[in-house]
Each structure stands twice: as C-alpha cells, then as structure tokens.
N, C-alpha and C positions, 0 to 999 in steps of 0.2 A: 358093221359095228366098229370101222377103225377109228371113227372121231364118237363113239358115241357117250367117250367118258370126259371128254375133253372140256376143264371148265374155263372160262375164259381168262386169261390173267390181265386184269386191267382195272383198276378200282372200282370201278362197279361190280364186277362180278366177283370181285375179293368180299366185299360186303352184303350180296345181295343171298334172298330169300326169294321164293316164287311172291312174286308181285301181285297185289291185291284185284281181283276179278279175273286170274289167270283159271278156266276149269268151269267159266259163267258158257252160258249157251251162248254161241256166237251172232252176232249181226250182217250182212251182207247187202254192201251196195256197189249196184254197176255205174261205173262212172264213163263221162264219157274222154277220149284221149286230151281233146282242149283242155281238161280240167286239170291234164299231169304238168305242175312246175314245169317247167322246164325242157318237155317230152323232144320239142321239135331244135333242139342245140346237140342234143347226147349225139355220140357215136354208135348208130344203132349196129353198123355192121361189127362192130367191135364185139357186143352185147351176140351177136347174131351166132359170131365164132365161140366163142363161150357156149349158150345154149346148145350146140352141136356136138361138143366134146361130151357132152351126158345125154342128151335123149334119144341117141341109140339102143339106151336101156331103162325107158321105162315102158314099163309093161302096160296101159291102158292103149286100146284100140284109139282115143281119143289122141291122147299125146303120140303115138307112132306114126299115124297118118302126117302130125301138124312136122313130124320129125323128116317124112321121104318127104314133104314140101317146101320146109327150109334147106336140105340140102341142094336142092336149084337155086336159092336165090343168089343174087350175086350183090356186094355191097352196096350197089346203088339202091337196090331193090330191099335193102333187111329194114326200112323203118315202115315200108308200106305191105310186106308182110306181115309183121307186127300188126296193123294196125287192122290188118284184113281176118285174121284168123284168131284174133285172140278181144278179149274185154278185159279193162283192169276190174278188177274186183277189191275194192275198202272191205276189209275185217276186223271186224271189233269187238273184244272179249271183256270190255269194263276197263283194261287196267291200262295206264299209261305208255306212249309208246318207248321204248329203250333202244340207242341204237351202240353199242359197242363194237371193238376191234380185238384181233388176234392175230396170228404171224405164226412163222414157222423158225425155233431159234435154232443157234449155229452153236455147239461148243467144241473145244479141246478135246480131244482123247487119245484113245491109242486102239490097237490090239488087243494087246499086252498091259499086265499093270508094273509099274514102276514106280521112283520116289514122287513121282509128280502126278502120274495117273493112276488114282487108287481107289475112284468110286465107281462102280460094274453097273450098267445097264444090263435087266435080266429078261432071257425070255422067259415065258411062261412055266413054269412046273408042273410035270404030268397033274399032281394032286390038285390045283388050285384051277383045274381042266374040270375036276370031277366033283367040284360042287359048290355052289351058292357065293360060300362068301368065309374065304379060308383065311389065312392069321392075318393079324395088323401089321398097318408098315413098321410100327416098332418090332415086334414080333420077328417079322421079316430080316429086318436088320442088325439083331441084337443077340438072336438064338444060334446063330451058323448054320440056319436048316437050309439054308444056298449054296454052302460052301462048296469045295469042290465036287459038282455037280456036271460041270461045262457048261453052265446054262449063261455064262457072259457073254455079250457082244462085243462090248468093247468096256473100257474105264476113261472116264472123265479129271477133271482136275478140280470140278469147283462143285459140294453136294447140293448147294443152294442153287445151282443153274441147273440142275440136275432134277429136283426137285420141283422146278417151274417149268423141266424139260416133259414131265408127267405129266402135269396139268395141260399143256397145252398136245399130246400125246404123239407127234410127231415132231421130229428135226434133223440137222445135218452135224455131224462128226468129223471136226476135220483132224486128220488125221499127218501127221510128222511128215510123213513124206507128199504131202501136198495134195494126197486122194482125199475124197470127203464121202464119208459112210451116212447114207439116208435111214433113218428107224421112224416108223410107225406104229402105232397102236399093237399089241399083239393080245393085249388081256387086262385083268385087272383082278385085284385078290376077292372085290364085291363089296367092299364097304363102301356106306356112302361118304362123300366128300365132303369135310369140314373144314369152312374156313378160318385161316389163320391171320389174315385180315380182320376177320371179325374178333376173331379171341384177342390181339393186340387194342381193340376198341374195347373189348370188355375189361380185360385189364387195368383200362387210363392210359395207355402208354402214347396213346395216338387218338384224333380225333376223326369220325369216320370221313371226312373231306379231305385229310390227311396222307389215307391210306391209296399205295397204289404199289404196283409191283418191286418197283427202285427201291423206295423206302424200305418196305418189308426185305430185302435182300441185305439193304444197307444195315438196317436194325440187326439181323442174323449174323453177319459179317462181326459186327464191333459187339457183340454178346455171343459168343462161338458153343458156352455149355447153355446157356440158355435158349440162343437160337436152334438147338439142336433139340431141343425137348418143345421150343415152339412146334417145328416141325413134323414133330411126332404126333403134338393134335388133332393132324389131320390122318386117318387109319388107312384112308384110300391108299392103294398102292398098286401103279400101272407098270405093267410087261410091258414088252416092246419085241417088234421081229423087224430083221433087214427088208429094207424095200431095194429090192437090183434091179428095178425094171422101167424107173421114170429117171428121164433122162437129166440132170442136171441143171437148165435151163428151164423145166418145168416148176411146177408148185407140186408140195406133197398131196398125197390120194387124200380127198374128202370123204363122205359115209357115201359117195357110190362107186367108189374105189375106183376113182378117175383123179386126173390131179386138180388144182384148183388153180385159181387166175386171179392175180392180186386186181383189188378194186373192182373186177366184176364178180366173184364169187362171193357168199354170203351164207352165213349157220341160219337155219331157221328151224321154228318147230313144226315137223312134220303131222301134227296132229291139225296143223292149221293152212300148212302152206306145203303142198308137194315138191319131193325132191323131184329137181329140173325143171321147176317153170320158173319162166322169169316175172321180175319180182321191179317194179319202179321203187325206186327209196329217193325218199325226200327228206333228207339230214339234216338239221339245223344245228345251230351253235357254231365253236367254231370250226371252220374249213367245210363252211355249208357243202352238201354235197346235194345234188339233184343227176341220178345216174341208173342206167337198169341195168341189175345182176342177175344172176342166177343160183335158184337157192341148190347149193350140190353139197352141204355140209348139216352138219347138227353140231349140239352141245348140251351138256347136263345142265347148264346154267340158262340154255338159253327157249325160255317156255311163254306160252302167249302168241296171239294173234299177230302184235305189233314189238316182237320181238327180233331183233335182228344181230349177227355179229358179223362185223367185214372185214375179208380176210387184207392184210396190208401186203404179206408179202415176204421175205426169208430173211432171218439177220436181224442186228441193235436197231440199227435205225428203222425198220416195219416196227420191232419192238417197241420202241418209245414213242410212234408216231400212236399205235395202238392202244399203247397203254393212258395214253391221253384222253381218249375218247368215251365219252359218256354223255350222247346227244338226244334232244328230241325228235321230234320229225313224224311223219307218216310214211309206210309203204303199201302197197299195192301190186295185189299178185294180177298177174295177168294169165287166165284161164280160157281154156278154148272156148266157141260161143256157145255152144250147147249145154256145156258142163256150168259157166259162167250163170245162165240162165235159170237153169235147174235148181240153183240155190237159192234164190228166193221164194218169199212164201206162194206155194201152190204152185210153183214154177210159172210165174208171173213175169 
C-alpha cells in the first residue's frame, strides 16, 4: 500500500478524471517481438536487472519459475530470455493510451522545528488506523488534534513542497547537517483526492493546457491566504513513516516494497498489468522513448489498460523532466507463454 495513494503531480494528472472506456471488458493481442519499435536496440540486460529486484516476490507458480530462470542469465543472454519465455501481449480497454512521469522530491527540514522549519510531516494517528476515512486535511491542520502528540518526523520549510511531497507519497529530507532522512507512504486520513489543478481551471484562473505542477506552486506562492485555502480543496491528507533501510543510491520502495529504478520502473494498474512483469513502452511525443520496464509501482491516478507512469528519478530536475510529460504511445506487457495464451478467446 505504500504508493497506493500516490497521484501523480504532472499536468495531466493535475487535471485528469478516469478516462473514457477505463472498466470496458478488455481486448488481448499477442504480438509477435519484430513488431516491438525498437525491441532489438534497448538494453535488455539493464531491463533484466530491474525485473530481478521484484520477482522474488510474486507469488504465481508461473512468474516464480520465469524468476529461478532469469537469475542464470548473464547479460549477454537477457534479450534472448525475454524473447524465449515470455509474449508481449497489446491490451485494450477503449480508452486512449496516457503516458506520464513522477520522481521522488528532496526538501529542507529539520528534526526539530524552528523559525525556518515549521511545517511537521506526521505519522499516522492511532485513530485515523481505526477507520475509513477520518477528518479532512483542513480539519487536520486547523483543529490542533496533532499537536503535541510526537507524531512528527521531522518539519519542512516550504507547505506547498510539502503538500506536492503527499501527493507523490514518498521523499528525501535533507537534513542541516548534511544527512538526508527518506519518508514514505505511512497512511492517509481516506478521502478521496481532489484536484486543485482542476479547481484553478474551474475558477478561470488558468487554462487547462496551462496547468502543471510549477505553476500551481508558483500561483500558491504569490496568493499565500488564498493558496492556502486552494489547498484545502483537496481533503486527502497522507501520513508518512521513515524508511531506514534503502540505501541512498537506491530509488524509494514502489507498491512491492522494493525500491524502484529510474527509467526502468513504471506505475501501472494492477487490474490490468501485474506487478513485476515487464512491460515494452513505446512513448511518443517529445523525448520518444521505446524502452522495457517493469511495472513495480501503482497510482490513484493511474487506471486503464494503457495507462502508464515513469518513474524519472529523485530531486528538481526528475521533477520538471516529469512534470513535462504527457505522451501518447502504446505498451505491452510481456506475459509468460502459457498465461499469454490463456487470454484469448477460448484459449486460442
């Protein structure tokens, strides 16, 4: 559950609704590898190391087998494994393909709060453990029902990084004396997620082509009582616990609580694409991309057969490369051969 609230901050999913034919009965076609862009340029062993880090834990007899087979290969050997054990499979729900990005940000904090650091990342509260969907972020933030509790990790310096630090539901803290404190997902109070991208569209304020993470921060910044009551319109409101256990140099834990790998790792909806298979994406627009990832991530925002989000990577710059992205393209999951098989009609 630790990415499972995570919406994406990037203009599309600032604006977005479950997209039309997302919930239609799905289509299934096996393709064959010649027909993937791009298949025989990628760095499959790259791609190889990635799928490794997660299918130690998936639990089908199917996927375990494919998982003690790739641990033999050796990088010469990962694009002709690929090509031997698995089929890509096209799936199509009606709705257009979307391909977005997301990152993992970096802010300011402390310990301690001081004149500078005065807004508390919280873990969870026993009560908001014991049921459904407990007060709103205004509520949260306006009643003192947090107050001296100990429930702080640390305090921040800026509420609107803080705020986009929720949404994307992990980051890193750096911290005065040069440590940097990792938080992830720990909870969420249960409301759903309203966008404040979109209410600044409803408004007039922006037009929705407009609209993308910068901006909205920018707009919050230069209206400080008003950006602060935009903020409120969104109820959702994400805990957070320390993560002490991935090393620095890694990416934060995805939904199978392994870390994730910039540029090969990807959100997908599990309803469509299992977590840990690898996944061909074929990005179009700009900074075409034709690359195979592995879906080890989810998102609230991100629903549909040909839904995808790519992780960029930790820091501003993942940030704004991320926040750019709103592409076309197709992907294709690549399914063992039997299970590949199986879905089509009559198992044909």
């Amino acid at each position: 559950m630790i990415a499972a609230l995570r919406t994406v901050v990037v203009a599309g999913a600032l604006l977005m609704a479950a997209p039309p034919g997302v919930g239609a009965e799905p289509e299934h076609e096996i393709l064959d590898f010649s027909r993937l862009d791009g298949w025989e340029k990628d760095n499959h062993a790259a791609a190889l190391e990635v799928f490794l880090e997660t299918c130690p834990d998936m639990d089908d007899p199917d996927w375990r087998s494919l998982c003690a087979l790739a641990q033999q290969q050796s990088a010469q050997s990962a694009r002709a494994f690929f090509e031997l054990f698995f089929r890509p499979v096209l799936i199509r729900d009606g709705a257009d393909p979307l391909f977005t990005g997301y990152y993992e940000p970096e802010l300011d904090g402390a310990r301690h709060p001081g004149a500078r650091f005065r807004y508390p990342l919280y873990k969870t509260p026993p009560e908001a453990r014991r049921t459904s969907t407990w007060l709103s972020r205004r509520e949260i933030l306006t009643s003192g029902v947090m107050e001296n509790r100990g429930l702080e990790i640390a305090w921040v310096d800026d509420p609107v990084e803080l705020f986009f630090l929720q949404i994307q539901g992990s980051g890193r803290i750096r911290l005065p004396d040069g440590q940097t404190l990792r938080v992830g997902y720990g909870g969420s109070n249960g409301h759903s997620y309203r966008s404040i991208g979109v209410e600044l569209v409803r408004r007039g304020i922006y037009n929705a082509h407009q609209v993308s993470a910068q901006v909205i921060k920018n707009w919050v910044r230069r209206n400080p009582e008003a950006g602060e009551e935009l903020l409120y319109h969104n109820p959702s409101y994400v805990f957070f616990r320390e993560v002490g256990h991935v090393g620095d140099h890694l990416g934060p834990l995805g939904a199978m609580n392994r870390p994730i790998t910039p540029l090969r790792s990807i959100a997908v909806d599990p309803a469509y694409v299992p977590l840990g298979a690898p996944v061909w994406l074929e990005k179009d627009g700009a900074g075409k991309m034709r690359r195979l990832m592995v879906a080890q991530d989810t998102g609230s925002a991100i629903k549909g057969a040909q839904r995808a989000d790519i992780f960029f990577g930790t820091g501003a710059a993942a940030g704004q490369a991320a926040g750019r992205m709103r592409d076309p393209g197709r992907m294709i999951v690549l399914l063992p051969i039997q299970r590949a098989y199986a879905l089509l009609p009559d198992g044909a």
